[in-house]
Backbone bond lengths (Angstrom), bond angles and torsions (degrees), N, CA, C in turn:
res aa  C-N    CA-C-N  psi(-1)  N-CA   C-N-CA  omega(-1)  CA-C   N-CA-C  phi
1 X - - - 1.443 - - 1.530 108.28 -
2 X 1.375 119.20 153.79 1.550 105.89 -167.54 1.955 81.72 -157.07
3 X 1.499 95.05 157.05 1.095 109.82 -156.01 1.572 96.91 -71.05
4 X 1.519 130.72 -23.43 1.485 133.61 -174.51 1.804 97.02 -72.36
5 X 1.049 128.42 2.35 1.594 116.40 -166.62 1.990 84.05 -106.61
6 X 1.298 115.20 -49.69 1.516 139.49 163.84 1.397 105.76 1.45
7 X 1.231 87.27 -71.82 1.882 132.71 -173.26 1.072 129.41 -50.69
8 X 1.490 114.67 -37.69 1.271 141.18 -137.91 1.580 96.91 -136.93
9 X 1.821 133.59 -18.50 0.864 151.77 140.80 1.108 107.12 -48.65
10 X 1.060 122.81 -76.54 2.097 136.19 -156.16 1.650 87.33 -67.42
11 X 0.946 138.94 -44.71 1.222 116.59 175.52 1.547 129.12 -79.11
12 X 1.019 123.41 -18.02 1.337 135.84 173.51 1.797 100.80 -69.45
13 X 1.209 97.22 -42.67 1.570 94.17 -179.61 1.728 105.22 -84.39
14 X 1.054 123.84 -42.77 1.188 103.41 173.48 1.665 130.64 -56.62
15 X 1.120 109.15 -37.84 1.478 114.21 165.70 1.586 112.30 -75.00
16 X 1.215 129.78 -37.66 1.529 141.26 -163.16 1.659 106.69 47.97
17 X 1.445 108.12 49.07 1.409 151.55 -176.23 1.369 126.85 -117.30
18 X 1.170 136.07 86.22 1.410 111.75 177.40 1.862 112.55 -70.78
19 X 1.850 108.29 -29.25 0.950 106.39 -167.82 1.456 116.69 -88.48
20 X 1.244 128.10 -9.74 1.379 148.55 158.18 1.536 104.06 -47.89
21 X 1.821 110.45 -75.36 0.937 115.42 -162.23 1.581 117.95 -62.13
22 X 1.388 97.77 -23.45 2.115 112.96 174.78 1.510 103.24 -38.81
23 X 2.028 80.66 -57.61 1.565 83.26 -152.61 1.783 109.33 -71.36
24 X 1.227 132.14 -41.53 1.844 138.01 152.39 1.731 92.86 -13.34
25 X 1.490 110.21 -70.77 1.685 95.68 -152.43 1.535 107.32 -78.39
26 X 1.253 111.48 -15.50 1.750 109.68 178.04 1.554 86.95 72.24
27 X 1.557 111.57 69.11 1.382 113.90 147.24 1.616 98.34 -146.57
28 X 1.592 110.05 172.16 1.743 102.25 159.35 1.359 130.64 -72.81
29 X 1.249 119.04 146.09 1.230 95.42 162.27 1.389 156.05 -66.45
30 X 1.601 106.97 -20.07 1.541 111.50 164.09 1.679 114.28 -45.04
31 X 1.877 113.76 -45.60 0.588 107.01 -170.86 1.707 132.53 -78.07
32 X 1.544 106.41 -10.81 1.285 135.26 156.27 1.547 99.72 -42.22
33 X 1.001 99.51 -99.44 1.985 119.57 -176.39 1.560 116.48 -21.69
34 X 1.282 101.14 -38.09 1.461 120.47 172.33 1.560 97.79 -56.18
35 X 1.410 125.77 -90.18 1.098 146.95 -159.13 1.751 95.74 -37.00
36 X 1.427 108.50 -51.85 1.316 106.91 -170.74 1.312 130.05 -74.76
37 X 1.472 104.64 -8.56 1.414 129.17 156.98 1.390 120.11 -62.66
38 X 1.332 117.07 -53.77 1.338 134.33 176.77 2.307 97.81 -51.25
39 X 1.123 86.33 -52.72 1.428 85.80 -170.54 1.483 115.12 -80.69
40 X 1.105 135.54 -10.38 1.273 138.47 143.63 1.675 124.18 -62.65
41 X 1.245 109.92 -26.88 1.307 134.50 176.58 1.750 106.79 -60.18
42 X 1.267 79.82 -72.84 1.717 108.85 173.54 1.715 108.05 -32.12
43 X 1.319 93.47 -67.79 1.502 101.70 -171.52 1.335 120.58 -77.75
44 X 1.383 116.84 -5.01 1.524 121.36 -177.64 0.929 126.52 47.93
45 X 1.735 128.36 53.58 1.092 172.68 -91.62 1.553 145.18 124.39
46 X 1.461 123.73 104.58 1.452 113.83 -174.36 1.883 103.37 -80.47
47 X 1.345 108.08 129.24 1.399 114.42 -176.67 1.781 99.85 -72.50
48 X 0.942 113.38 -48.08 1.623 120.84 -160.05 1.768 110.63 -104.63
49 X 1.128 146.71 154.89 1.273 145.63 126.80 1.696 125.92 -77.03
50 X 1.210 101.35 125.89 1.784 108.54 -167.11 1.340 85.41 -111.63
51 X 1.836 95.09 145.76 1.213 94.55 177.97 1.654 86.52 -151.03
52 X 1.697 130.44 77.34 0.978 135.97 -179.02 1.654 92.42 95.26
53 X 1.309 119.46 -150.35 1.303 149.74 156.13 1.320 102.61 -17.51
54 X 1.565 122.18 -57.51 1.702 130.38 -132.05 1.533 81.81 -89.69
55 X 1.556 114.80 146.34 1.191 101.31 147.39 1.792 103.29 -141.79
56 X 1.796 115.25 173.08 1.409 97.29 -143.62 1.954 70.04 -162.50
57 X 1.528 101.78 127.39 1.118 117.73 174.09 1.621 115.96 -71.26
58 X 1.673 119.07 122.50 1.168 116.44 -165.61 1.860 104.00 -111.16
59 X 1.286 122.31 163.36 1.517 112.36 179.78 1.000 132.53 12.78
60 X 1.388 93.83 -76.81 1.242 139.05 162.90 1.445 120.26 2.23
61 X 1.614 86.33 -76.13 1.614 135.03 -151.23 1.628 85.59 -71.87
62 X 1.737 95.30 -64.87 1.741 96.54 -158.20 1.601 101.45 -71.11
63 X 1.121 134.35 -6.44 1.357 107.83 -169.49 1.651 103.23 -93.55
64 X 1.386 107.45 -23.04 1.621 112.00 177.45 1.553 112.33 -71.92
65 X 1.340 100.06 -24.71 1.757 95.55 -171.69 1.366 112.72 -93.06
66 X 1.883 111.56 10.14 0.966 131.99 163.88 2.041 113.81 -69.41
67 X 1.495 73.26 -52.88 1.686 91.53 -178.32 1.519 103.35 -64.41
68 X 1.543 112.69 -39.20 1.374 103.72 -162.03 1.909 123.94 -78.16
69 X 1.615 81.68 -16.69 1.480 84.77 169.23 1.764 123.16 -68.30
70 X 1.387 99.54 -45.92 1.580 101.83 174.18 0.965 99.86 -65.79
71 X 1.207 155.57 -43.12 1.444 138.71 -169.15 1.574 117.74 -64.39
72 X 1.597 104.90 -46.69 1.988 114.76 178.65 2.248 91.15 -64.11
73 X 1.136 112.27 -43.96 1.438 121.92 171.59 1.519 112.04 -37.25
74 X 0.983 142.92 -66.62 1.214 167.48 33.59 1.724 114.33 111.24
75 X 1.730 92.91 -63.89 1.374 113.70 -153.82 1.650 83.55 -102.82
76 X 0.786 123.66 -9.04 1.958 124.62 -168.31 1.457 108.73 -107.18
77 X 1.244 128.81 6.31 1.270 124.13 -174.61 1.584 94.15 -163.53
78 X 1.362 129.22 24.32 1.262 100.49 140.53 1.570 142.46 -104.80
79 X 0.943 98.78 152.81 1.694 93.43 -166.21 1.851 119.62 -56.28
80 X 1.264 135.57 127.49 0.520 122.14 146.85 2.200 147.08 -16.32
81 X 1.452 133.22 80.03 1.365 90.79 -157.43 2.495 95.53 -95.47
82 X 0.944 79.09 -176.50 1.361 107.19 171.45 1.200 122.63 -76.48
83 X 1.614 132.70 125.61 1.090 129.14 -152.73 1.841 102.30 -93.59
């Protein structure tokens, strides 16, 4: 899991958009959908229910994007230390 799939999550759910969120990160969307595949894959778990076009964060979805916020939270404000 890598923090760009993270990213690319929280926005998909915030819009409940893949094509919204494409266009926000300035990537495609195939290649979006992909990624989020991979990470559903990963987790052995579907985050969202699709139902055509629509898609709509399920249990799943919301309890990880729970996690995933503290984590992008997390990862953005810690300090660098010195080796």
């Amino acid at each position: 899991m890598e923090l760009l799939q993270l990213q690319y999550f929280e926005r998909i759910a915030k819009y409940q958009s893949m094509s919204k969120a494409a266009e926000e990160l300035h990537v495609s969307q195939p290649s979006l959908s992909s990624c989020i595949i991979r990470l559903e894959k990963e987790l052995g778990v579907k985050l969202f229910d699709r139902n055509g076009r629509k898609i709509v964060l399920n249990s799943y979805g919301k309890y990880f994007l729970n996690m995933t916020r503290q984590i992008l939270k997390n990862a953005r404000f810690q300090p660098m230390k010195k080796p």
